[in-house]
C-alpha positions in Angstrom: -45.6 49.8 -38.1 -43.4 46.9 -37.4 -44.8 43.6 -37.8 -45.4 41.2 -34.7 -45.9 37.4 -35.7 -49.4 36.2 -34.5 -48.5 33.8 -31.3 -50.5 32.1 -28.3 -50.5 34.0 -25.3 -48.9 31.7 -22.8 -48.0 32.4 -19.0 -44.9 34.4 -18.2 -41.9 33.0 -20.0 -43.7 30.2 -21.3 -43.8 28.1 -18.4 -45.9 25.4 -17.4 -47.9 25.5 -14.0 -49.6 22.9 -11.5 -50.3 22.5 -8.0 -49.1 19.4 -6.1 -50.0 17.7 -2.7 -47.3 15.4 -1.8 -48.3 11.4 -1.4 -48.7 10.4 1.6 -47.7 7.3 0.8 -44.9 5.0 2.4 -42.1 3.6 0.3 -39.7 0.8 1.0 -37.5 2.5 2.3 -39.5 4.3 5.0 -40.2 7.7 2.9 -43.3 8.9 2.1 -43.9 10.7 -1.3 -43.5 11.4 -5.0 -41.8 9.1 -7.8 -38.6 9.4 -8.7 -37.2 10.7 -12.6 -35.9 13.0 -14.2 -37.2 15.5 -17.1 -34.8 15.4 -20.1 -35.2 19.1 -21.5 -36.9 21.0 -18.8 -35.8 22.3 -15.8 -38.4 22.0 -13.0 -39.0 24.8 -10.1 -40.3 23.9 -6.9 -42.1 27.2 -5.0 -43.3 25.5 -1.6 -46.8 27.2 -0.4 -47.2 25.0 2.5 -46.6 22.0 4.8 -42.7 20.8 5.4 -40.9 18.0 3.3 -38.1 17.4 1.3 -36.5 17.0 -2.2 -33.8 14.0 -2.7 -31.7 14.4 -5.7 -29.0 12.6 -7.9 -26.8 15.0 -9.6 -23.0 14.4 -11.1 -22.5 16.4 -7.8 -24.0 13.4 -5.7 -27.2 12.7 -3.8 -28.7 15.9 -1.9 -31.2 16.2 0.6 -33.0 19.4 0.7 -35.6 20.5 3.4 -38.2 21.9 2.0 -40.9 25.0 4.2 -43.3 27.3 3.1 -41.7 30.0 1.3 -38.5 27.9 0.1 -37.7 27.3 -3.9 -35.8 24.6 -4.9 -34.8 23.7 -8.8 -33.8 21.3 -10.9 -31.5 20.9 -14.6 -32.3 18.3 -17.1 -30.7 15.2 -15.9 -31.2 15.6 -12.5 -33.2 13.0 -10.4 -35.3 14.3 -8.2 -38.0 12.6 -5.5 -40.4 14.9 -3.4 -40.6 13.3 0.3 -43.7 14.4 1.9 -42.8 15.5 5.8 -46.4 16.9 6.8 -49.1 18.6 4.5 -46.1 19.8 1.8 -47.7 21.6 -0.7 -46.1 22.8 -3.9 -46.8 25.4 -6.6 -44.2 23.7 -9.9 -43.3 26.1 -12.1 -41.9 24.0 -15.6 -39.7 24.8 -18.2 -40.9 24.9 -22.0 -44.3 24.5 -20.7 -45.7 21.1 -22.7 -43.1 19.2 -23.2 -42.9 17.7 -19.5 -46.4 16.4 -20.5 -45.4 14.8 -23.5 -43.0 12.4 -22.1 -40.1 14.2 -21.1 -40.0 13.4 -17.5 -39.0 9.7 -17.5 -39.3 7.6 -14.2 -36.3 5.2 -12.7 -37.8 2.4 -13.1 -35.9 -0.9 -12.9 -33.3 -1.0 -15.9 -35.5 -3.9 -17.6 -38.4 -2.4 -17.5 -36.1 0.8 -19.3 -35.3 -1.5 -21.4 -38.4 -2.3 -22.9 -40.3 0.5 -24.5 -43.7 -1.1 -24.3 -43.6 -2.5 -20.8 -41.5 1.1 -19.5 -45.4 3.0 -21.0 -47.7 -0.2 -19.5 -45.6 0.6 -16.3 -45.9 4.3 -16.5 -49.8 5.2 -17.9 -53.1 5.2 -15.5 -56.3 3.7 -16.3 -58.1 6.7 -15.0 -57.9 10.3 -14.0 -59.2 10.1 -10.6 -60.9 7.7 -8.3 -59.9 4.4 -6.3 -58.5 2.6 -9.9 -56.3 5.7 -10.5 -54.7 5.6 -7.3 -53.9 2.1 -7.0 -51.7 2.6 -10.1 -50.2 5.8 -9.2 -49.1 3.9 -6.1 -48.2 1.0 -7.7 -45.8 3.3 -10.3 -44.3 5.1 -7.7 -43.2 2.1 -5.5 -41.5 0.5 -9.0 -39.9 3.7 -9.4 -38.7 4.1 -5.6 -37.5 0.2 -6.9 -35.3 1.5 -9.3 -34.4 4.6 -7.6 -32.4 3.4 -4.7 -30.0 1.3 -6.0 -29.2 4.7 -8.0 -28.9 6.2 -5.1 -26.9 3.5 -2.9 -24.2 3.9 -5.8 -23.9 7.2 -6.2 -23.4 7.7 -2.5 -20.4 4.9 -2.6 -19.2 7.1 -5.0 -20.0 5.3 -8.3 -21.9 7.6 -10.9 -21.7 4.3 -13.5 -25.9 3.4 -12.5 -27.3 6.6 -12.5 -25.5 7.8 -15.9 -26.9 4.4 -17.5 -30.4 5.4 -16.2 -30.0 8.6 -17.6 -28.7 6.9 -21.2 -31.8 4.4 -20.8 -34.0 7.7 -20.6 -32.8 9.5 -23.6 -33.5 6.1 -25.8 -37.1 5.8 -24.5 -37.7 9.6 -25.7 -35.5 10.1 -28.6 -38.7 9.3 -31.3 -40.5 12.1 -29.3 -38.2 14.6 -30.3 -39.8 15.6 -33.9 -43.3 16.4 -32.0 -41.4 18.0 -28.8 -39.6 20.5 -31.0 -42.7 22.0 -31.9 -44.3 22.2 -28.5 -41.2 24.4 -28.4 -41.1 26.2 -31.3 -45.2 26.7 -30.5 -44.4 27.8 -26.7 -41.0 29.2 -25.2 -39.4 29.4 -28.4 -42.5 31.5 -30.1 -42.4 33.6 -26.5 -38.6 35.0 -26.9 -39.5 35.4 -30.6 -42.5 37.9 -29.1 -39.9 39.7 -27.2 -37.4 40.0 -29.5 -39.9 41.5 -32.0 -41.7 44.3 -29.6 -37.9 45.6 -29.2 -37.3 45.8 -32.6 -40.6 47.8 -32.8 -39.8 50.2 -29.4 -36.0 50.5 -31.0 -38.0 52.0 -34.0 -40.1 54.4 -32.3 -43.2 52.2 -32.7 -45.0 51.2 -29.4 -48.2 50.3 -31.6 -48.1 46.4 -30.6 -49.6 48.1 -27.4 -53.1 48.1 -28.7 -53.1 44.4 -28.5 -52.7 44.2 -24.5 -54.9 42.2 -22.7 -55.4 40.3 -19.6 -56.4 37.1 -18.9 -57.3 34.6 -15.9 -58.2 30.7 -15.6 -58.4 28.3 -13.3 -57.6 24.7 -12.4 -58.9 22.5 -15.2 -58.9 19.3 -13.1 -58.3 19.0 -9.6 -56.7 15.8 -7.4 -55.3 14.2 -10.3 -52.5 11.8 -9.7 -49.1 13.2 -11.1 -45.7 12.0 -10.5 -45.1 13.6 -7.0 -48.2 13.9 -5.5 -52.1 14.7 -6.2 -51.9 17.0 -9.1 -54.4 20.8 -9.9 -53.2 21.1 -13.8 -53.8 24.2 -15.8 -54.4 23.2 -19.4 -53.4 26.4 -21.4 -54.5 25.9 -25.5 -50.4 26.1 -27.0 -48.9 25.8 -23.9 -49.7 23.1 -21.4 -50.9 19.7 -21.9 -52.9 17.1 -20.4 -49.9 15.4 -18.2 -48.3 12.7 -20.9 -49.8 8.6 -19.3 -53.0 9.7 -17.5 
């Protein structure tokens, strides 16, 4: 019998999963939602479940502005900025590349460039007191409107036709997260990585006639492990799967 490496069971493809409720709240520039950034590694899927809305984002290609309506999916590379703007009751399921290591710091707001300049004051700025309650919201509000701060001038530029801003943000992002990288590298080797490796192992076995990995099917369910948390878009329902996905990296 060919031999199948002892791995975590994570969902399909190794992803990440939550549920998100866009904020409600207004920005200064008239928008209500999310806060603004980018993931450095991970590319983010948006399945929309319910309630209208957009997604703004900065690309090399410019600054789109894509409606969003139950049954639409919209996605996003690394690199790419990307801002959910709530337009009535928008609710999203977000599907996540290389399940934990969004959680562990690789989504990186636009904050002002001084604040990304500063490591300490960039994680004061970006952590929560709390979980939940009246405390937590008052700083998830108060991160988002720093990030809408730093995020229009990015996208003011890039309309006018000057990438120069937004590639320095995206600079600035990659120093902030570049000590991470040891620690994220196992999250991957532990999670996607460990998932093809599965794959690529039961083929082996069915190429040699040996379908006996078969006796270790299973099934398994879970549900939200906290519900109405404040994440980066909106109110958060997180899934925390043991070698897959984290508590979200700040709260």
């Amino acid at each position: 019998m060919v031999s199948l490496p002892h791995l975590p069971h994570p969902l399909p493809g190794a992803v990440g999963l939550s549920h998100l409720s866009a904020y409600e709240w207004e920005a200064a520039d008239g928008a209500c939602g999310g806060s603004p950034h980018l993931h450095l590694v991970c590319t983010e899927a948006y399945v929309v479940t319910g309630g209208r809305g957009a997604v703004q984002t900065l690309s090399p290609d410019g600054y789109r502005d894509t409606p969003l309506e139950p049954g639409s999916v919209a996605w996003f590379t690394p690199g790419t900025v990307h801002r959910m703007v709530q337009g009535g009751g928008l609710r999203i399921t977000v599907l996540m590349q290389n399940s934990g290591l969004p959680e562990a710091g690789d989504a990186v707001f636009t904050f002002p460039p001084d604040v990304l300049a500063d490591p300490e004051r960039y994680a004061a700025a970006a952590s929560l007191p709390a979980r939940t309650g009246p405390e937590a919201a008052t700083a998830a509000r108060k991160r988002r409107d720093l990030a809408v701060e730093g995020y229009l001038p990015l996208r003011e530029a890039l309309m006018a036709g000057d990438n120069g801003p937004y590639v320095d943000f995206q600079h600035a992002a990659a120093r902030l997260v570049r000590d991470r990288v040891p620690a994220w590298r196992e999250l991957w080797r532990a999670g996607a990585l460990a998932t093809a490796e599965r794959t690529g192992a039961q083929l082996t076995a069915l190429e040699a006639g040996d379908p006996g990995y078969l006796a270790d099917a299973r099934s398994y369910d879970t549900g939200p492990t906290r519900h109405g948390g404040y994440g980066m878009c909106g109110r958060r329902e997180e899934y925390e799967l043991p070698g897959t996905t984290l508590p979200l990296h700040g709260e």
